[in-house]
C-alpha positions in Angstrom: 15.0 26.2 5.1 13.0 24.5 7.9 13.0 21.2 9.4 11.3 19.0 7.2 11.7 20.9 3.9 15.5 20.0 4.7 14.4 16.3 5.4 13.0 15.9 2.5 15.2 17.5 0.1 17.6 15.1 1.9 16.1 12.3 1.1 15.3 12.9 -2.5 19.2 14.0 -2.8 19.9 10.5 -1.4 17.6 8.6 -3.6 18.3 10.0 -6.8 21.8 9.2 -6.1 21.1 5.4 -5.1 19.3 4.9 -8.0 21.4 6.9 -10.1 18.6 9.2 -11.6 16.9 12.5 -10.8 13.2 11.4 -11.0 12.6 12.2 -7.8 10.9 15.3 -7.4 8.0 14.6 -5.1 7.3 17.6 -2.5 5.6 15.3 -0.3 6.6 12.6 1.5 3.5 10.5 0.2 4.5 11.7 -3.5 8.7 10.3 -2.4 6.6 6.9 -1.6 5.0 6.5 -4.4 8.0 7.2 -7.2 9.9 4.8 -4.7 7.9 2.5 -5.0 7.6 2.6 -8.8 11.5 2.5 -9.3 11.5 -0.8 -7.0 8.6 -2.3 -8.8 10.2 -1.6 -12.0 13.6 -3.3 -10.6 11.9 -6.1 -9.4 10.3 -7.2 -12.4 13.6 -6.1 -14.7 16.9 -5.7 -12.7 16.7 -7.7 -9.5 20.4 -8.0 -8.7 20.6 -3.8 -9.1 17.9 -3.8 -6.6 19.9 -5.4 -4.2 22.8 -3.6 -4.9 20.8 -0.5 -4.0 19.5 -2.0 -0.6 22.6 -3.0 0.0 24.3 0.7 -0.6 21.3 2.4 1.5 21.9 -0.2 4.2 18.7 -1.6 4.4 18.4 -4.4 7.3 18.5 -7.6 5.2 16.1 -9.3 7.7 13.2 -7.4 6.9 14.0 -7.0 3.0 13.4 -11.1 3.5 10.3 -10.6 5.2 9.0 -7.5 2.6 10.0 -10.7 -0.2 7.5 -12.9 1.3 4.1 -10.3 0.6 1.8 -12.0 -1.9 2.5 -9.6 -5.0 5.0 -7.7 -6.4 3.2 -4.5 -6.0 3.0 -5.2 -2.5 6.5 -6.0 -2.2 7.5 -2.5 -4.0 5.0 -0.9 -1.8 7.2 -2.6 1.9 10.2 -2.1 -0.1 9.7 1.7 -0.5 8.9 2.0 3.3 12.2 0.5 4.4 13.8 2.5 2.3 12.4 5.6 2.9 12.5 5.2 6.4 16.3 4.3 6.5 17.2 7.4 4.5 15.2 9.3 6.6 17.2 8.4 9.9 20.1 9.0 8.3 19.3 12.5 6.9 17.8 13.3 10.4 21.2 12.1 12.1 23.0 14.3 9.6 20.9 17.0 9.9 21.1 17.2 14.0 24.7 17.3 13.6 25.3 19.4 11.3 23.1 22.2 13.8 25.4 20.9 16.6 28.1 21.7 14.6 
């Protein structure tokens, strides 16, 4: 399994398991960013408090999910959201991923 085929599986392991589902199936890191940010638009307009509890779990920096809350619709929102969140499962699946080889 190369680099980034590892990455990404990584990350889809990660979010299925914060968001306690297996819907994501995307090969592409465009296709991960899109079902992202449909699960946190969904959650946003049904489930707020789980939505936090989610950021919360994946460690997102609380600073900039206050920031993401000021965009001027909820799609945008989701669409921020899904970035931050992709991008902090990312670092950690990269810093697993390097040692796990050093290992």
């Amino acid at each position: 399994m190369d680099f980034s085929r590892a990455i990404l599986s990584g990350i889809r392991s990660l979010l299925n398991k914060h968001f306690s589902t297996t819907d994501f199936e995307a090969s592409t890191m465009d296709g991960l960013h899109r079902q992202t940010a449909a699960a946190v638009n969904h959650l946003l307009r049904h489930n707020f408090s789980q939505l936090l509890q989610i950021l919360y779990r994946i460690d997102v920096d609380e600073q900039k999910v206050k920031q993401v809350m000021t965009c001027p619709s909820t799609d945008e929102v989701a669409d921020s959201m899904a970035h931050l969140i992709i991008k902090r499962e990312l670092q950690k699946v990269q810093t697993r991923f390097m040692y796990n080889r050093q290992n």
